[in-house]
N, C-alpha and C positions, 0 to 999 in steps of 0.2 A: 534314528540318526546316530550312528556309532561311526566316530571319526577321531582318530587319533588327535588328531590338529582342529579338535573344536574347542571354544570357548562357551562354556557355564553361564550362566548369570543367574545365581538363588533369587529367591525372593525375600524382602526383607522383611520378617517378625516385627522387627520394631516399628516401622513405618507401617505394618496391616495392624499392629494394637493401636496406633495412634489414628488408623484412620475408624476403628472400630468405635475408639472412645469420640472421636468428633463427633461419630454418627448416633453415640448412643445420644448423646450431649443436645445436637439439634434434633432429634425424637422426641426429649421431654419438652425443650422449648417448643417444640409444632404440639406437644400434649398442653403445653401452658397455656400457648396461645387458644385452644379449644376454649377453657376455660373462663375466659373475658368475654363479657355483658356487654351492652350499652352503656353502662354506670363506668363503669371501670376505661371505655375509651372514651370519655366525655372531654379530657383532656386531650389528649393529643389530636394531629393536624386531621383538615378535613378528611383527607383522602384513607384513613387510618379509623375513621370514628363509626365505619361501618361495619359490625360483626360481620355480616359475609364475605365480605373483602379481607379481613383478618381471619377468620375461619377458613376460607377458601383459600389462604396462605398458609396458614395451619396444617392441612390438608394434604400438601403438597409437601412442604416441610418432611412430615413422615410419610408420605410414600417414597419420596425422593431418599432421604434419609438412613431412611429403614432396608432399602435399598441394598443402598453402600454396608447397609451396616451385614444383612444375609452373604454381601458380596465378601467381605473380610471374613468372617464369620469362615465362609466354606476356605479362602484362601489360606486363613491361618493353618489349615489342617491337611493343605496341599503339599504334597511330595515331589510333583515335578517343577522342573527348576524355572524360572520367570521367562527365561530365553534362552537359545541354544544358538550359536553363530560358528557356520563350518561352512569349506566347500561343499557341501550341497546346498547351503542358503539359510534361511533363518527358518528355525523356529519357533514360534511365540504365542506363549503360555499365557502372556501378561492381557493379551485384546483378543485374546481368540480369534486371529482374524483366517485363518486358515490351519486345520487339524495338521498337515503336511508342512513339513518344511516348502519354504517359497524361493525356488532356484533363483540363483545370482543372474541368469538371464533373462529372466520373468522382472526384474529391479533396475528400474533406470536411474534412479536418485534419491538424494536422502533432501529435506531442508528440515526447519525449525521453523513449529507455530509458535504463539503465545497466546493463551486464553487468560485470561485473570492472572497474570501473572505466574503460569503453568503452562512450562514449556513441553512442548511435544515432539517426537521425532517426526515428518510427515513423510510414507516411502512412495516413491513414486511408484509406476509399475509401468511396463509396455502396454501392457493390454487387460487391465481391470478388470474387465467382465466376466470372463470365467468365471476370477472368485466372488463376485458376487451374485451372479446365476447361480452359484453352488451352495450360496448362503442360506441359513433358514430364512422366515418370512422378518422376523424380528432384527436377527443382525444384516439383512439386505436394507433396515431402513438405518440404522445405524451406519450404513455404508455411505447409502445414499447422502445423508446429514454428512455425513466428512466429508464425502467431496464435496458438497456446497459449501462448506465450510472452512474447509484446508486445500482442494483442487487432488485430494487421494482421497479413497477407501481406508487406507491401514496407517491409523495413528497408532503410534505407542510411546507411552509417556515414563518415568524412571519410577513414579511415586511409588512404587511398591516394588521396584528393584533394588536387590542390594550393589547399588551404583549410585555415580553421579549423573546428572544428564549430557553432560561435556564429556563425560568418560563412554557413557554408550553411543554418542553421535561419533565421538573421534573410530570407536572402535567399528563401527557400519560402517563410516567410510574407505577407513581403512582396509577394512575386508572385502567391503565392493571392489577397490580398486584389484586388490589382490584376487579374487576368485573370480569374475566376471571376463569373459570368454567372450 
């Protein structure tokens, strides 16, 4: 994607060490909670007093966790840029949702999720399937979950861009308007 008239968007260092130390942070807590008895949840509420039920959030905790944390981990050491926005269409680094740039005609709209308080851009598309017939087995379920979940395949979110989320929607939209044929 070499285009005079494209826009960058790095990925931001500070925000992948911050999401590195989160994850290292909930890792020992899911390693903490391993280590609680029966003795030790005798106090708290019923639903809590069960080691399995706390282990098997433990459990989860670092795999989830651990995660995020391999996922920064490789990101911090990454050289291409979070997203690339040009007339031939986006490319993006940040959700892998497509290795090619995704033409401006392939994009029918942009909106905004909110999950926990973590906005997401949602891009529409004309016709989905392709890129998710083209997906491996892993990110075709990941696919599938956003669109039950957002009504698109291809969420992308700012947290590891060096942007704001206002400043990446204003700028999708703006370019959709402009490139889109």
């Amino acid at each position: 994607m070499t285009d005079t008239n494209q826009t960058t968007i790095p990925l931001s260092k500070t925000k992948i060490w911050m999401l590195i130390f989160g994850s290292i942070a909930f890792v020992a807590i899911g390693l903490w909670m391993l280590t609680l008895d029966t003795a030790a949840l005798a106090g708290q509420t019923a639903k809590y007093r069960n080691p399995a039920i706390v282990h098997g959030i433990a459990y989860l905790c670092i795999a989830f966790f651990g995660l995020c944390l391999l996922v920064g981990i490789k990101k911090l050491f990454d050289t291409k840029p979070g997203l690339v926005i040009s007339a031939q269409g986006i490319l993006d680094h940040v959700s892998h949702f497509s290795p090619n740039p995704v033409p401006w005609r392939d994009i029918k709209g942009f909106d905004v999720a909110e999950i926990h308080k973590q906005k997401m851009l949602v891009i529409y598309l004309e016709n989905p399937q392709p890129y998710i017939e083209s997906a491996t087995a892993m990110r075709k379920l990941g696919f599938i979950a956003n669109t039950k979940l957002v009504g698109s395949p291809w969420v992308i979110t700012a947290s590891t861009l060096k942007t704001s989320f206002d400043a990446l929607l204003a700028l999708c939209q703006q370019s959709l308007n402009q490139y889109k044929k």
